[in-house]
N, C-alpha and C positions, 0 to 999 in steps of 0.2 A: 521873365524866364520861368516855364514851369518845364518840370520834372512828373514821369507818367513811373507809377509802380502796379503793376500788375491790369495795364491797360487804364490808370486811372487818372485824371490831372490831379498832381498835388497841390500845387496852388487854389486851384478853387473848392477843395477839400478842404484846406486847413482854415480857410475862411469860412467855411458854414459849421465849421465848428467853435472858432471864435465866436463868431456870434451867438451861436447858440449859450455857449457858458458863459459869454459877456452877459449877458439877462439877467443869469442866475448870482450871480456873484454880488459881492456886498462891499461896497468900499471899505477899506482896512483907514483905521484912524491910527496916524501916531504921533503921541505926545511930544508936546511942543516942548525944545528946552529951552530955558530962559537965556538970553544972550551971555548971561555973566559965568555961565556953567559951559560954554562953546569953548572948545579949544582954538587957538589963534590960527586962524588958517583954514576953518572948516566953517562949511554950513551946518545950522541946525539941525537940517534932515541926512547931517552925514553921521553924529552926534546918535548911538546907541544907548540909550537910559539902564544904569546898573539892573540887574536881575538877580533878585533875592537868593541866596543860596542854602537849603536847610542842610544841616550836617547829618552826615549822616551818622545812625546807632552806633554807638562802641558793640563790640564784637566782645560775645564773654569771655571768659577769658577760660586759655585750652586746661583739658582739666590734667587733675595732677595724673605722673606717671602710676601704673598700680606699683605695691611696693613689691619690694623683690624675696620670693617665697624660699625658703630654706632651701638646698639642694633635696632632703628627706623631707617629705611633706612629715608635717607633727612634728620634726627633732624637736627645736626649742620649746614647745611645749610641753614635752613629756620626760623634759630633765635628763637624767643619766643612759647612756644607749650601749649596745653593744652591737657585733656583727653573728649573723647565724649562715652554718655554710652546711651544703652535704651534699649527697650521689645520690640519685634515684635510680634502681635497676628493675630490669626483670626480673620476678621469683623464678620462673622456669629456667630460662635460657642464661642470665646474671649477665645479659647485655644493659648498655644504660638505655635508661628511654629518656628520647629527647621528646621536650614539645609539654611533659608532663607541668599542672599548675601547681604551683606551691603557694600556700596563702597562711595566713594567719588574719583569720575570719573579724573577730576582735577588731581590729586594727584596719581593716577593709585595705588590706596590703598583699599583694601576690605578686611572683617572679615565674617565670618559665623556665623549664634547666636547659643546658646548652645542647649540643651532639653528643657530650661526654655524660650526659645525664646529671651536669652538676649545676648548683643555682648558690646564690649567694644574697640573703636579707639583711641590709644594712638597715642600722641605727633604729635595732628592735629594743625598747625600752626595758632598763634594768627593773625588776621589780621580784617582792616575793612571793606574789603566787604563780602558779604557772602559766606559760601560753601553751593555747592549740592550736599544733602546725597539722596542716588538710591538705593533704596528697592526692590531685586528681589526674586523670587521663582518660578520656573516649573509652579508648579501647580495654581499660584495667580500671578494676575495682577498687576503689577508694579508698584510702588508707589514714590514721590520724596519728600522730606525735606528740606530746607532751612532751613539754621542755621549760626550762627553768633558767631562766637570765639574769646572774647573781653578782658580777662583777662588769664594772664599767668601763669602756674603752678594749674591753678583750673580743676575741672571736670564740663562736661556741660553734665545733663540731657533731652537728649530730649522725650516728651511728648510718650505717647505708639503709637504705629505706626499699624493700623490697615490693614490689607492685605484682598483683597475681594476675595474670589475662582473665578477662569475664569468662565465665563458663567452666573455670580449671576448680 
């Protein structure tokens, strides 16, 4: 019985191809196993001979979690803190400016004040000399504060901080 695929006999195909790689091929040898090593019931050539197994590499091991950072970057570092709070406004107008930066440069520390022009710097270090607080905004001329954080665990109000529009 041959079967034709695409006008072809399969049968007399699959045997010129047989032959062909019959040529080429190399008798496969397998080890003989000695009769005392046969399980009862089986031939020798049924009889698969163990296959070395390497293990494989232990996996390093995962690394530690990082630790877990203050809520205030620097608190525990810098010992005693307190809280710094206040309103940024216009000089002209006495509307608040929102959006304006508040920083304390020192400290590579800044807040942006809310809608109400108001911002609040937690856990700025008790100390006694002073910080300088740097009032910025695009559109207003830059303003600096000097202030003094002298008691620990308190909140320090500083006075409203007026911003002049560039050009005024």
């Amino acid at each position: 019985m041959s079967g034709r695929l695409n006008g072809v006999a399969l049968i007399p195909a699959l045997l010129v191809l047989s032959a062909t790689f019959s040529s080429r091929l190399e008798p496969v040898r397998v080890p003989e196993v000695p009769a005392a090593a046969t399980p009862t019931g089986t031939s020798p050539a049924q009889v698969v001979p163990p296959v070395p197994v390497k293990a494989l590499p232990t996996p390093a091991p995962a690394p530690a979690p990082p630790k877990a950072l203050p809520e205030v970057p620097g608190r525990a570092a810098e010992g005693p803190v307190a809280t710094v709070e206040g309103q940024v406004v216009d000089a002209v107008t006495g509307k608040p400016v929102q959006g304006a930066e508040v920083s304390l440069p020192e400290l590579s520390r800044s807040v942006q004040t809310d809608p109400e022009g108001r911002f609040t710097l937690p856990a700025v270090p008790v100390r006694k000399r002073r910080h300088e607080l740097l009032i910025t905004c695009p559109t207003y001329s830059s303003t600096t504060r000097d202030l003094r954080v002298a008691s620990e665990g308190t909140t320090l109000t500083v006075p409203e901080i007026r911003l002049k529009p560039k050009g005024w």
